[in-house]
C-alpha positions as CSV (number, residue, x, y, z in Angstrom):
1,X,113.5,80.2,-47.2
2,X,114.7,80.7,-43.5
3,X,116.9,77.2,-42.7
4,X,115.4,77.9,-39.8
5,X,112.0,78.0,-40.6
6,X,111.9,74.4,-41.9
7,X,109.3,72.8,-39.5
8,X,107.0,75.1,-40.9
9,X,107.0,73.7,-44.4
10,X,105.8,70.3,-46.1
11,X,108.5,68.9,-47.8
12,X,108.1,66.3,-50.8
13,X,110.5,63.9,-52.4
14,X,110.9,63.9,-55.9
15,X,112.7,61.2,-57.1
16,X,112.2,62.1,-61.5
17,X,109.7,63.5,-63.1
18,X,107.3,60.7,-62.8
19,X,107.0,61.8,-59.5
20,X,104.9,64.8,-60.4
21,X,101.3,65.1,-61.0
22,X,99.1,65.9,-63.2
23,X,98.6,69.6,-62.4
24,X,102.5,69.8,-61.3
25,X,103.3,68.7,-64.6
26,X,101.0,71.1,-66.8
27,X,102.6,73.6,-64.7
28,X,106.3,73.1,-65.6
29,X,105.4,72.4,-68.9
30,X,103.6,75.4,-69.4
31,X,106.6,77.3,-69.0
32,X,108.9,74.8,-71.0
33,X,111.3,77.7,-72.3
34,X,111.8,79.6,-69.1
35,X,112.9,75.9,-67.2
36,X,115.5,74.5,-70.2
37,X,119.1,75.4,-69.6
38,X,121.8,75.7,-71.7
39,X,125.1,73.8,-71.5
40,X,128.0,76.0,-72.4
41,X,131.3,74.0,-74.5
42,X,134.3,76.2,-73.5
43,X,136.8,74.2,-74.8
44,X,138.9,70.8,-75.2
45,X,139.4,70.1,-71.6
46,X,135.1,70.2,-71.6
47,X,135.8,66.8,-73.9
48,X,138.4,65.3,-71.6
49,X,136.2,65.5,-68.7
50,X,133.0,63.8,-70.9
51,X,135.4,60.9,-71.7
52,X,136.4,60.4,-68.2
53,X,132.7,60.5,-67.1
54,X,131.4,57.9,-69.4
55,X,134.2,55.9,-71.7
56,X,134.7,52.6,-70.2
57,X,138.2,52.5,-70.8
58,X,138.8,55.9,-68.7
59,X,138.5,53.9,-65.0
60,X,141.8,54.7,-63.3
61,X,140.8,58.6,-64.8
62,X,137.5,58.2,-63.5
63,X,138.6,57.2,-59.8
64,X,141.2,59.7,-59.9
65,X,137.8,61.9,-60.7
66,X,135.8,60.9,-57.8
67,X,138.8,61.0,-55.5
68,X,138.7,64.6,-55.9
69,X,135.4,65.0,-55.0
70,X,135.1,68.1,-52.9
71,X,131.4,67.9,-51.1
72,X,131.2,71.3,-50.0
73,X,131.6,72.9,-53.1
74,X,129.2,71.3,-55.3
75,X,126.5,74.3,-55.5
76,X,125.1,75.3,-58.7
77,X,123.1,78.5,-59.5
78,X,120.6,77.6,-62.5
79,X,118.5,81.0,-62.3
80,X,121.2,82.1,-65.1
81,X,119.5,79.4,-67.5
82,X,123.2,78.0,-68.5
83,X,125.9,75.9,-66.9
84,X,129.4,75.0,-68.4
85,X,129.8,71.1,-68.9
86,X,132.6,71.3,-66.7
87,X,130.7,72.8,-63.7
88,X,127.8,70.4,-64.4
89,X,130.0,67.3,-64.4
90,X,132.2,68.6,-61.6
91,X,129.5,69.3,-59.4
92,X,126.1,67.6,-60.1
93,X,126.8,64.8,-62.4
94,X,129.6,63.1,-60.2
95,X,126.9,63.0,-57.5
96,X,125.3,60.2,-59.3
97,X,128.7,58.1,-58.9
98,X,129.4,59.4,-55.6
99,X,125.9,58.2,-54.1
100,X,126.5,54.5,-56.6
101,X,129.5,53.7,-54.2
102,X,127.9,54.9,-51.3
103,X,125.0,52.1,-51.7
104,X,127.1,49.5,-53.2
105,X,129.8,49.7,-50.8
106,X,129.6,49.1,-47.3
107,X,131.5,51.9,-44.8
108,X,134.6,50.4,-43.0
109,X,133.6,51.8,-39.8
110,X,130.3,50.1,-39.6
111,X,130.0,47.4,-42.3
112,X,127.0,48.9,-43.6
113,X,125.3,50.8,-46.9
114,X,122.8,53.0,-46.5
115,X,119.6,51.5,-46.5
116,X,121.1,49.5,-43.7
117,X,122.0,52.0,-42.1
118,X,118.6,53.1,-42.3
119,X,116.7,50.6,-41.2
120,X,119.2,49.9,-37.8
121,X,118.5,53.7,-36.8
122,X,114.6,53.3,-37.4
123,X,114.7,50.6,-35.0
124,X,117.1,51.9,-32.5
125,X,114.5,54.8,-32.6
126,X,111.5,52.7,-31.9
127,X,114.0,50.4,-29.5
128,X,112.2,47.5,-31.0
129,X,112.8,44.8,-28.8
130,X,109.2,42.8,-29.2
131,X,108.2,42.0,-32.6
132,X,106.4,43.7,-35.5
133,X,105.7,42.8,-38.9
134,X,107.6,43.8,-41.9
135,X,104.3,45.2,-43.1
136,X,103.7,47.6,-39.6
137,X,107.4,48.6,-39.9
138,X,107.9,50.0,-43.5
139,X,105.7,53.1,-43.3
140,X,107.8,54.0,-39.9
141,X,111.0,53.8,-41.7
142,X,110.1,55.0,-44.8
143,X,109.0,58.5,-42.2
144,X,111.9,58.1,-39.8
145,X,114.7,57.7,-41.7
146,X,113.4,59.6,-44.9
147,X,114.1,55.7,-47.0
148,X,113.8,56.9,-50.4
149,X,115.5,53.8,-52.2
150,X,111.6,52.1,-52.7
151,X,109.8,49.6,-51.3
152,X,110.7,46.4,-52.5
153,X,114.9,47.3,-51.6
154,X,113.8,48.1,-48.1
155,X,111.9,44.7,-47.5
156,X,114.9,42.6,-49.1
157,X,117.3,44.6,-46.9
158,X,115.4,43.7,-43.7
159,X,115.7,40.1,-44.6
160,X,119.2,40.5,-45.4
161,X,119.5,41.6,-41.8
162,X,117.6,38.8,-40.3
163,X,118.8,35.9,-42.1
164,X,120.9,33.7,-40.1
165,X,122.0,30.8,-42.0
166,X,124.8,29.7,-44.2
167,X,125.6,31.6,-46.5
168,X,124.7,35.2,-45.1
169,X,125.8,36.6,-41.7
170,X,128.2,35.6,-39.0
171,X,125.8,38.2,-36.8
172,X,122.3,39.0,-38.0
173,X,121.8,42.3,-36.7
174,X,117.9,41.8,-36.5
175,X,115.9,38.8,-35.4
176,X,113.4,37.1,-37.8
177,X,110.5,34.9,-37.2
178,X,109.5,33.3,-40.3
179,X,111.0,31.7,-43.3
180,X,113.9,33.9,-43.9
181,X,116.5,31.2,-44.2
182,X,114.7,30.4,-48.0
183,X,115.0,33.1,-49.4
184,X,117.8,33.6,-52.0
185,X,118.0,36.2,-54.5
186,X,116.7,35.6,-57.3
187,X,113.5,35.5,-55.4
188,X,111.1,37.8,-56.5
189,X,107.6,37.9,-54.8
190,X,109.0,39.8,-52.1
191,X,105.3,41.1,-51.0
192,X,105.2,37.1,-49.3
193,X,107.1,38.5,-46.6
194,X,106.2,41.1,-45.3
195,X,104.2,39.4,-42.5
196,X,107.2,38.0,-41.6
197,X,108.1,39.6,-37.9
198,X,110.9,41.1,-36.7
199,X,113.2,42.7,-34.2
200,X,116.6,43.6,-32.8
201,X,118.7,41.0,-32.2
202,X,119.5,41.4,-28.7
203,X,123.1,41.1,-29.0
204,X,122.6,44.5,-31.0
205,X,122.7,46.9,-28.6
206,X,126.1,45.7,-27.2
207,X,127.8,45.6,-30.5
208,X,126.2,49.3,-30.7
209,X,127.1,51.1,-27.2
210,X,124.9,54.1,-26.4
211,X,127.2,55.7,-25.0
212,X,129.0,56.1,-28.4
213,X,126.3,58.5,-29.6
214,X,128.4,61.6,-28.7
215,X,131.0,60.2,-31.1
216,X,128.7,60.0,-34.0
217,X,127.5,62.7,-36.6
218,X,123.8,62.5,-37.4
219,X,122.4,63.7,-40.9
220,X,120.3,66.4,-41.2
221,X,118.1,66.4,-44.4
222,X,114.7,68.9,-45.0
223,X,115.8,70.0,-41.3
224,X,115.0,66.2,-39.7
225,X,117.9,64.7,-38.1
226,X,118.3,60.9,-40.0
227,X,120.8,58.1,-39.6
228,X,124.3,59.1,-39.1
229,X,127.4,59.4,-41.3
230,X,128.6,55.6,-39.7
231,X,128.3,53.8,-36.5
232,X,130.8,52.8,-34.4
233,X,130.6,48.9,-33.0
234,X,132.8,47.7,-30.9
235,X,133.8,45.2,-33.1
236,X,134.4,45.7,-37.1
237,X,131.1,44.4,-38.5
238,X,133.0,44.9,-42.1
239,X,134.9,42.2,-40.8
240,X,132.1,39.7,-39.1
241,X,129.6,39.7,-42.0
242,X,132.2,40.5,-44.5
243,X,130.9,42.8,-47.6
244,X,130.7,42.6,-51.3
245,X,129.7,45.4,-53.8
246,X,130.6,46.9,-57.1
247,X,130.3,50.7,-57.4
248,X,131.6,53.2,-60.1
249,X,135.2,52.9,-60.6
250,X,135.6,50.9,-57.3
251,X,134.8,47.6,-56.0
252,X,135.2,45.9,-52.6
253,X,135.3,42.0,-51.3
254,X,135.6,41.1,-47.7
255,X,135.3,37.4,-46.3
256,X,133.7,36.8,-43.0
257,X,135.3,36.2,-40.0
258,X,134.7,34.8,-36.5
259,X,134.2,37.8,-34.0
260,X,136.2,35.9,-31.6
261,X,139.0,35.8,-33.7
262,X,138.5,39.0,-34.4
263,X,138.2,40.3,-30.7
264,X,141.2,38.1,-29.7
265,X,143.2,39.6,-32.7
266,X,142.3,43.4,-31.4
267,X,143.0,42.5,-27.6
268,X,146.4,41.0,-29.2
269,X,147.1,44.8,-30.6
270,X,146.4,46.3,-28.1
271,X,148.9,44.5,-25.7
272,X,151.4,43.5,-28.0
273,X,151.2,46.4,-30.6
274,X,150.8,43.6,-33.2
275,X,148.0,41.9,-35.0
276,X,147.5,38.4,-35.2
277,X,146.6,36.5,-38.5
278,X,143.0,35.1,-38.9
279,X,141.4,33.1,-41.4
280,X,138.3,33.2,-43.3
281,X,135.1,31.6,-41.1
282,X,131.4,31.0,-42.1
283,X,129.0,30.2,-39.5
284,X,127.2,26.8,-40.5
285,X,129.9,26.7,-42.9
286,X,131.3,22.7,-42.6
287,X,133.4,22.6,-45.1
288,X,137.3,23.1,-45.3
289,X,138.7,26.6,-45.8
290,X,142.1,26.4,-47.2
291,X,145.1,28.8,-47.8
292,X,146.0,29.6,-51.3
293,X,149.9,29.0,-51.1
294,X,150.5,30.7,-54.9
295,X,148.3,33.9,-53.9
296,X,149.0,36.1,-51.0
297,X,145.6,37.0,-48.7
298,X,143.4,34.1,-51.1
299,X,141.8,31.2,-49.6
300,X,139.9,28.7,-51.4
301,X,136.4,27.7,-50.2
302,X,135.0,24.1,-51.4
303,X,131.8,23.4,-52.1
304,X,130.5,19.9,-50.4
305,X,130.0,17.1,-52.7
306,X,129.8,13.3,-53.4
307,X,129.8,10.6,-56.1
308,X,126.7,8.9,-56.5
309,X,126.4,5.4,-56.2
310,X,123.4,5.2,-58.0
311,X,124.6,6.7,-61.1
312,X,127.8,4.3,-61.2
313,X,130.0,7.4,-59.7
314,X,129.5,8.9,-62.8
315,X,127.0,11.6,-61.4
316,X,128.4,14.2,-58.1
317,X,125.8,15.5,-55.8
318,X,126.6,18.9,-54.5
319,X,124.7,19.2,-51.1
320,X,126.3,22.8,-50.1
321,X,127.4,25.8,-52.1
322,X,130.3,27.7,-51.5
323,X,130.0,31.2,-49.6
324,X,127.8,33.8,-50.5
325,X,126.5,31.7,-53.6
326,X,122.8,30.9,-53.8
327,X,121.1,28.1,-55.3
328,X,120.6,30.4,-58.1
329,X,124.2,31.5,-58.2
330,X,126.0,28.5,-58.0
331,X,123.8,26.7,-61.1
332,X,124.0,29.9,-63.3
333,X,128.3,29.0,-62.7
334,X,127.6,25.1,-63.4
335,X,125.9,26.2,-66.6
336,X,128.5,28.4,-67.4
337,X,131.0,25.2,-67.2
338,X,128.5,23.0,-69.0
339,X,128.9,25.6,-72.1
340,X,132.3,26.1,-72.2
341,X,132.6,22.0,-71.8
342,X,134.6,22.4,-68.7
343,X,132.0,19.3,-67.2
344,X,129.6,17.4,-69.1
């Protein structure tokens, strides 16, 4: 097939093998011996490379693993019907851990995964500055932006990107009419909102210069140019909306901060050659943000609380959860106490 022929062809995503149908499926099925590989053990090092793939106690291995990952050279050839385990786990079955810390955690240079990343170029693309539904808006960039990661992940991630309230961004980078600011999540009926309108938040397009596109490198899948590798704001998002995610092998926690502290910080660097410290900030956030003194870089974020009166102070009525914590959240953590008799 000509790479440069692609416009020509139909492509399809096939996410497993549920994706096929029914006459797709006789079909491979038919010729079951000619499509099964065999995986060839060469010798101890074969076993080594197993372990560090999949035994829980072989992390620092296993980061060590993916640190090496070398993207170009991750080809296999399966028209010879075998593979050695160490080619398949060098080269197809670290993909799956590769693309796990890609979705769980954010880039530094933009603050975002990919389904954020996504859904920001689909809208850049349809420059949506008066509102649509959630509804109009999947099919478009589900097409656009070749979203792949289902339905249900791409509606929750728009809202992620619209809520503005405590507990979720310092900058929302898309507007949201509707009741976003409910929903927490272990909601669940997710199809409720997708008459909820939307659009970019107007602040968007400064954080996001156009004149930064020659800077960035856009993906190219099934030869249609997608979302980029990473933006490039003007201002570390990473840092405004903080981020949160557990991948394979590596994890990441960033508070938020306030983007003028963070803008006041970077003018500071540049003049002075020297950074300025900054604290923690949530917006709506009321409550006191203190400095751990026994832990270098920790601050501790209270939760805001009072005795009642009518329960002869013998009852305390938490009125507003810590960061990041839902409703949901924060009385799984009070159960979790209750149990272990830590409150009663």
């Amino acid at each position: 097939m000509n790479k440069n022929n692609l416009k020509n062809w139909k492509i399809i995503y096939y996410k497993d093998i549920n994706s096929l149908n029914e006459e797709e499926f006789k079909e491979f099925f038919s010729d079951f011996e000619n499509n099964l590989i065999d995986f060839i053990y060469e010798n101890e090092f074969d076993d080594d490379l197993i372990n560090i793939a999949f035994d829980p106690k072989k992390f620092e291995e296993r980061k060590q693993w993916l640190q090496n990952y070398e993207p170009n050279n991750i080809f296999i050839e399966y028209n010879n019907h075998s593979i050695s385990y160490k080619n398949f786990i060098n080269k197809e079955l670290i993909l799956y851990p590769i693309y796990d810390n890609l979705k769980a955690i954010p880039s530094l240079c933009d603050g975002l995964n990919p389904s954020q990343r996504k859904i920001l170029f689909s809208l850049f693309q349809l420059n949506l500055n008066e509102e649509k539904t959630i509804s109009e808006l999947i099919n478009y960039i589900k097409e656009i932006s070749l979203y792949s990661y289902g339905e249900e992940s791409l509606i929750k991630t728009i809202i992620f990107m619209s809520q503005n309230c405590i507990n979720s961004n310092n900058i929302n980078l898309i507007e949201g009419k509707g009741e976003l600011d409910t929903i927490y999540k272990e909601n669940k009926n997710i199809d409720n909102y997708k008459l909820i309108s939307i659009k970019l938040n107007s602040i968007t397009k400064y954080i996001f210069n156009r004149y930064d596109s020659g800077l960035i490198n856009y993906k190219s899948e099934y030869g249609k140019i997608i979302e980029p590798d990473w933006y490039i704001p003007i201002i570390p998002l990473i840092l405004v909306n903080g981020a949160e995610g557990i991948g394979t092998g590596f994890r990441i926690y960033i508070p938020c901060f306030n983007p003028y502290d963070i803008i006041n910080t970077l003018k500071n660097k540049l003049k002075n050659n020297k950074f300025m410290e900054i604290e923690p900030w949530y917006k709506w956030y009321d409550n006191k943000i203190i400095k751990d003194n026994n832990r270098k870089g920790f601050y501790i974020l209270k939760a805001n609380y009072y005795w009642s009166k009518e329960e002869n102070n013998k009852v305390i009525i938490i009125n507003e959860s810590p960061d990041n914590k839902s409703n949901f959240e924060f009385n799984y953590f009070l159960d979790e106490l209750l149990n272990n008799k830590i409150i009663i």
